[in-house]
N, C-alpha and C positions, 0 to 999 in steps of 0.2 A: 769322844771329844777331839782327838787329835785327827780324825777324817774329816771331822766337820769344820777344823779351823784349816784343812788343805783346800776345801772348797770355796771357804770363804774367798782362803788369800787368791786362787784360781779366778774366782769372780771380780775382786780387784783388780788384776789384770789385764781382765778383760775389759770392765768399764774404764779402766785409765788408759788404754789402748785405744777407743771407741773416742775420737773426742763429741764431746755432749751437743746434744741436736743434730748429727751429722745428716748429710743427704746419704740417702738409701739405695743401694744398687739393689734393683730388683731382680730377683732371674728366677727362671722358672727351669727346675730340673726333676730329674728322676729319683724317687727315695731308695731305691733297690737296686741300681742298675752299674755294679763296679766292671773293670776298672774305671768308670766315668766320674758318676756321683752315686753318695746314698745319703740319709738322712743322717745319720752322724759325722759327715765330712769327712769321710775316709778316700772317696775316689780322687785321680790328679785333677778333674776339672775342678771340684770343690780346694783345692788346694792351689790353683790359680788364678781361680774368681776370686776367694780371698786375698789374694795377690795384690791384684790389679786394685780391689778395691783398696786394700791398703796405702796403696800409693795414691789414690786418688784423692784420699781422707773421706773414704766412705764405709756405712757396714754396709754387709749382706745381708739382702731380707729374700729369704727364700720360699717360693710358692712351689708344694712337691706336688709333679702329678706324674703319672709314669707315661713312659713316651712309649705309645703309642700309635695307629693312624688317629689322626685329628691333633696331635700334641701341640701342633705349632695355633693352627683354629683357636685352641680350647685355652690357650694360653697366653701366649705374647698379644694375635689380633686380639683376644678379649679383653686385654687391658690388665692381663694378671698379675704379668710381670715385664722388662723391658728390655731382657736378654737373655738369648741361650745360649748356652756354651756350647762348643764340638759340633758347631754344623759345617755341613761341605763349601767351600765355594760353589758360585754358579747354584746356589739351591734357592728357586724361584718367589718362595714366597717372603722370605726376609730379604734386607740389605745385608752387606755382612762386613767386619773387619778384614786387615791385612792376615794372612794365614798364620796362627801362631808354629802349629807342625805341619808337615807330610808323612804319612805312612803308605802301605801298601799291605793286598794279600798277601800272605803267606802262607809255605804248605805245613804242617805242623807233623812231625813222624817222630819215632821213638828214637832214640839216639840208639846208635851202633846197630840198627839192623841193615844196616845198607841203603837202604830208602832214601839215596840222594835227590828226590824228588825235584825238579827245576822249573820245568815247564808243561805246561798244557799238553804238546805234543808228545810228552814220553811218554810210548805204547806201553809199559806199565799200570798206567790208569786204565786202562782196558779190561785187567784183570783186577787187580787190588780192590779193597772194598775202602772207598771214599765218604768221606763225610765233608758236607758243603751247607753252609748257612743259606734260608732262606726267611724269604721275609714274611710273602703271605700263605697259601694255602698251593701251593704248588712252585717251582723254583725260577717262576720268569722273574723275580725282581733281583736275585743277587749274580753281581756280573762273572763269579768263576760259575755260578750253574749253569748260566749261557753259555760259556768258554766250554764247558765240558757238554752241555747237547749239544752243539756244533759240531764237535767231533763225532756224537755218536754213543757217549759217553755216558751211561743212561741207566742200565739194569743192574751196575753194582754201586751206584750212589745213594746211600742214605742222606735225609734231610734233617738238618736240625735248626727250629726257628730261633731265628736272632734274637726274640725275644727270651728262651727260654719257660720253662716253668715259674711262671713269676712268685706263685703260692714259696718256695722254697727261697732262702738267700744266694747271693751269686748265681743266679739267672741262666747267665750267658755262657758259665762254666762247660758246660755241659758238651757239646763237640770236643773242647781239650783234654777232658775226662775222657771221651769215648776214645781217643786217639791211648789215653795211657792204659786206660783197662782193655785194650785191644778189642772192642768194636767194632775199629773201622781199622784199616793199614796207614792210613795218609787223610787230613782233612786241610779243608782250605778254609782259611780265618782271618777276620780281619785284622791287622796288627795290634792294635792297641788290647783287644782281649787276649789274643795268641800269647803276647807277650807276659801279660800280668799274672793268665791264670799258667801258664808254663811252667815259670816260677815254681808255683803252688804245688805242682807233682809230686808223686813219690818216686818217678824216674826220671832221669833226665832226656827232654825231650829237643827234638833239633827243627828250626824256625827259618825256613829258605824263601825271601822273596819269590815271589811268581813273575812267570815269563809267560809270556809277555804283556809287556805292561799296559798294554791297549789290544784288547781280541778284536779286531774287527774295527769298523768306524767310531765304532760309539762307545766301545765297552771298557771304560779305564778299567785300573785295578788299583791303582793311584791317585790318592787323595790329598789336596790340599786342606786344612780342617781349621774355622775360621770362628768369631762369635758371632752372630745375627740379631740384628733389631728390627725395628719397623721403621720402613722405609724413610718416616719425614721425621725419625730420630739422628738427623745427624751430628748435631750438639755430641751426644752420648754417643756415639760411632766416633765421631775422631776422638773425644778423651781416651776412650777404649783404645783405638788404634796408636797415641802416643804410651799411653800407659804398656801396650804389647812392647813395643819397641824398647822404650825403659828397662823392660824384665826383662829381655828374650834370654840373658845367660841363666836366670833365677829359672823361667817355665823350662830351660833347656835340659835343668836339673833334677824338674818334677817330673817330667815323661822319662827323662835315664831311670830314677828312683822305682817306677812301674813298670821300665823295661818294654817301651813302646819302641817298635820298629821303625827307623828313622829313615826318610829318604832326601838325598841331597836335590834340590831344585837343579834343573838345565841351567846350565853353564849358557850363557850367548856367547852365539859365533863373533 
């Protein structure tokens, strides 16, 4: 009886929080996929989307499909839902908001073995056995794989797909695991996972942005990370985009809380 009246009052909470008939942020995310999102609102994107919507006087009606190639296709262009969270700038098939963070690769080592790992160039990598996120069936899509064939960098790199074993929870875990059960010497990760599942170890592990931060013409390492609509939503792209600006101390609190790696924007000259 007494769980059943926590529930209740829980769910009172929640519909007098909701005001009645509200308009519905739709977004379409990942049920599996932390630190991002999962279907119990655990990850900081589901924790910001609530956010915003908050402020907006909206709920979240959430359409899960796991991301994917075709996620954005299958998703938003299908009319499923009308925002996604955590996409890049400059990523061609949405429009996107003002960037809520920036992160960056990072190399992920064991703390106290010496493996002050920096950049690309330290002939270290040559020997050390590396682990490096890739995306599809070979390592042309993730840009420290390219930083590292560039140099050469090739026969002691193991690959571990971004997406992970999806059959299992925490997915993505799996490179920051291999770094602590000593698999690999040194892996390179994207922040916002490097950070969350880092945390989670049973050693403590040490998180050194990568140098440099552009390999080449084309190869950031550095991301600005934005939400996305479809294009002739701009109605719902600028609420979004004041509603960012409203939060930015509150979302500045939810990426601390998950321990996402933060990078300051250039300063102008």
């Amino acid at each position: 009886m007494r769980r059943l009246t926590a529930w209740v009052l829980l769910l009172a909470l929640w519909t007098s929080a909701a005001p009645a008939g509200a308009e519905a942020l739709r977004v379409c995310a990942d049920p599996n996929n932390l630190p991002y999102s999962n279907d119990r609102g655990e990850g900081f994107e589901n924790r910001i989307v609530e956010l915003l919507a908050r402020d907006l006087g909206m709920i979240v009606d959430y359409t899960w499909w796991a991301q994917r190639r075709g996620f954005i296709r299958n998703t938003v262009k299908a009319g499923l839902c009308d925002v996604v969270a955590g996409v890049p700038m400059g990523l061609p098939m949405l429009a996107v908001t003002r960037p809520y963070y920036r992160s960056t690769y990072v190399f992920v080592t064991v703390a106290g073995r010496g493996l002050d790992i920096r950049s690309f160039d330290d002939d270290r990598l040559r020997t050390l056995r590396v682990g490096v996120q890739m995306i599809g069936d070979d390592f042309s899509n993730a840009p420290p794989a390219h930083a590292l064939s560039r140099r050469g960098i090739v026969q002691n790199v193991r690959g571990y797909l971004v997406y992970g074993d999806y059959t299992q929870p925490n997915p993505t875990a799996q490179i920051v695991e291999a770094v602590t059960r000593g698999d690999v010497d040194v892996a390179v990760v994207w922040g916002p996972q490097a950070g969350f599942f880092a945390r989670r170890q049973p050693v403590p592990l040490t998180l050194t942005p990568v140098s440099p931060s552009i390999d080449g013409p084309i190869r950031p390492m550095i991301f600005d990370i934005s939400m996305g609509t479809r294009r002739e939503d701009t109605a719902l792209r600028e609420r979004l985009d004041d509603a960012l600006g409203r939060n930015a101390a509150a979302i500045d609190a939810i990426l601390a809380d998950y321990g996402v790696p933060r990078v300051d924007p250039p300063r102008a000259p």
